[in-house]
C-alpha positions in Angstrom: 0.0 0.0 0.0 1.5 3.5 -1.3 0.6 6.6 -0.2 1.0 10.1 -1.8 4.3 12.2 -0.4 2.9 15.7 -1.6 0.5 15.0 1.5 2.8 15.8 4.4 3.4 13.2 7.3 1.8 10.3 4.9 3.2 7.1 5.2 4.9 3.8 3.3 3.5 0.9 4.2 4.5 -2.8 2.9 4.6 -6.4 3.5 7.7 -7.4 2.0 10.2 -8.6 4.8 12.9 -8.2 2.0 11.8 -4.5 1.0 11.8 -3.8 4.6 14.9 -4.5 5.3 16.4 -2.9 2.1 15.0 -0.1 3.4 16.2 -0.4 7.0 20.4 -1.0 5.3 19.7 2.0 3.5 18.7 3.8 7.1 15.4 4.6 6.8 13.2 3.9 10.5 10.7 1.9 10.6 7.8 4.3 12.1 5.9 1.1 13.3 5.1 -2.8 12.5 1.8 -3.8 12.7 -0.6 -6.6 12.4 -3.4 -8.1 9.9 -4.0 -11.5 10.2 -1.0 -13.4 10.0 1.2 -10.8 8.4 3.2 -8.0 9.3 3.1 -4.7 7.9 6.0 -2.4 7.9 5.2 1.3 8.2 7.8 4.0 6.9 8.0 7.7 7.2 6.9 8.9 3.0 9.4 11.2 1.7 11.2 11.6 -1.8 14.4 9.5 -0.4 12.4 6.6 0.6 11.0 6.5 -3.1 14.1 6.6 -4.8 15.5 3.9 -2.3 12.4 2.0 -3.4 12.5 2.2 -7.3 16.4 0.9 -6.2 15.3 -2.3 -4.5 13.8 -2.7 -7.7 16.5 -1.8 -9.6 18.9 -4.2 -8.1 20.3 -1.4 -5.8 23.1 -2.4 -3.7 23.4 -2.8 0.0 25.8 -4.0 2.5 25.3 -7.7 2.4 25.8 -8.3 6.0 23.7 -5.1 7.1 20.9 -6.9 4.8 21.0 -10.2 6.5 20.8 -9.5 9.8 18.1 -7.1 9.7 16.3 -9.8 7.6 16.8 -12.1 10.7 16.1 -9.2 12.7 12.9 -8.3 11.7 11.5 -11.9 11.3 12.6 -12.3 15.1 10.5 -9.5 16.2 8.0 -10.3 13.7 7.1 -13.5 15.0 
């Protein structure tokens, strides 16, 4: 679910562990986590920088490889 960043204070919300935590090795907070069912939703702050860091995950965009891992196990330990 996207939401509009020309609306100020909007936020990114997504439930792909692994866009998550591209996100989170490129240092963008996650503003909350929370639930629906069985899944967990990752809420981020909107802003132009998040966007671009998104359209990268896409892209192939690089992280740190380490960085990426552990917040993968990370955020599936506090997911759970």
């Amino acid at each position: 679910m996207m939401n509009h960043p020309e609306n100020p204070g909007q936020t990114f919300e997504t439930t792909d562990l692994n866009l998550a935590s591209f996100l989170r090795s490129r240092s963008f907070e996650i503003a909350d986590i929370k639930r629906n069912n069985s899944k967990s939703i990752f809420v981020f702050d909107d802003s132009p920088g998040l966007r671009k860091a998104i359209l990268d995950f896409a892209n192939d965009g690089a992280v740190g490889v380490r960085s990426f891992c552990n917040t993968v196990r990370d955020l599936k330990a506090i997911t759970r």
